[in-house]
N, C-alpha and C positions, 0 to 999 in steps of 0.2 A: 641483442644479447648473443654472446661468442658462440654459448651453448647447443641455441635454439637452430644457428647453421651450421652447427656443425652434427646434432645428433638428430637422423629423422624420428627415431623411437618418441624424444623428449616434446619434439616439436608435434608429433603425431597427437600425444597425451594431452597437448596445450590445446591443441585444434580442437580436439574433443569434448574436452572441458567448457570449452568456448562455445560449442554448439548443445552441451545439455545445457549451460546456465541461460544462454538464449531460448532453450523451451522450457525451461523453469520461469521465465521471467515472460513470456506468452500463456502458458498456464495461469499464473499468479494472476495476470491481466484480466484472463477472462474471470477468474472467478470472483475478484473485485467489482467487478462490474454489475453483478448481483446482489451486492449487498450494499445498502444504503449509506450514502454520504452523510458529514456536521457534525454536529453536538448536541446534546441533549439536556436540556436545561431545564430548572426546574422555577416556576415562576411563582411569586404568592401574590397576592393582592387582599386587603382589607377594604370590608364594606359591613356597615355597621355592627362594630366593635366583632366583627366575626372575619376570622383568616382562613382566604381559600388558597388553595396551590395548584398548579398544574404545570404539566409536562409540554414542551416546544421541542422541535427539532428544529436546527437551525444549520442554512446549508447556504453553499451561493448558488444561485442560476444564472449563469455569465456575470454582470454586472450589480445584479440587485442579492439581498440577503431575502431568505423564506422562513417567514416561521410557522412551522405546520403543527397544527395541535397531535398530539400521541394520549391516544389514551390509554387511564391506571393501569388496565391489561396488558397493553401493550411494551409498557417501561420495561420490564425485565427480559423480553426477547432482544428489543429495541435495543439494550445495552448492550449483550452480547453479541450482536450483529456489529455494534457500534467495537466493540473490544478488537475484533476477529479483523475488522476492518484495518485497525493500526496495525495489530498483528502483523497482516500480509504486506499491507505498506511498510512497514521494517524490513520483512524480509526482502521484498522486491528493491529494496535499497542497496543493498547487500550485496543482490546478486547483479543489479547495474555497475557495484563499483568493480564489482570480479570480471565481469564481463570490459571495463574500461582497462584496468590492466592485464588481461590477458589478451586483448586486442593491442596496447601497448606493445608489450612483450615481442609478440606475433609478427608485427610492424617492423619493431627496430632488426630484429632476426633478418628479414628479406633483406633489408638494406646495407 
């Protein structure tokens, strides 16, 4: 970009930008990592003429899928972990694609 050689100011601000969103996007990482992977499904089964239900979280571990029992108590924290989880996953979407074109940007400038 014409702009980006010719003004240090503009390109200094790009640089910058480029460097919070890459610790925004180190942040995000670690905190993801804390809080639990999958879906949360709710399961029923019948046995004689009585229907029970219960809670699975379901995740992959490399290759295989886990269904880990969650108990009644646990569903409503379990979910908000599970929410907070997409949450951050959106965000950190976001700031990889900022981070792709300001890297863009930054690139074509030098050349």
């Amino acid at each position: 970009m014409k702009v980006v050689e010719k003004d240090k100011i503009v390109s200094g601000m790009l640089r910058d930008e480029l460097s919070r969103s890459e610790e925004m996007l180190v942040g995000l990482r670690k905190s993801l990592a804390d809080l639990p992977r999958g879906a949360l499904s709710e399961r029923k089964k019948r046995y004689k003429e009585k229907a029970y239900s219960y809670f699975s979280l379901k995740y992959r571990d490399g290759e295989k899928v886990v269904n880990q029992h969650v108990s009644a108590e646990q569903v409503p924290a379990l979910r908000k972990q599970l929410d907070q989880r997409k949450k951050i996953e959106k965000e950190m979407k976001s700031y990889q694609k900022r981070i792709a074109y300001l890297s863009k940007i930054l690139k074509s400038g030098r050349g």
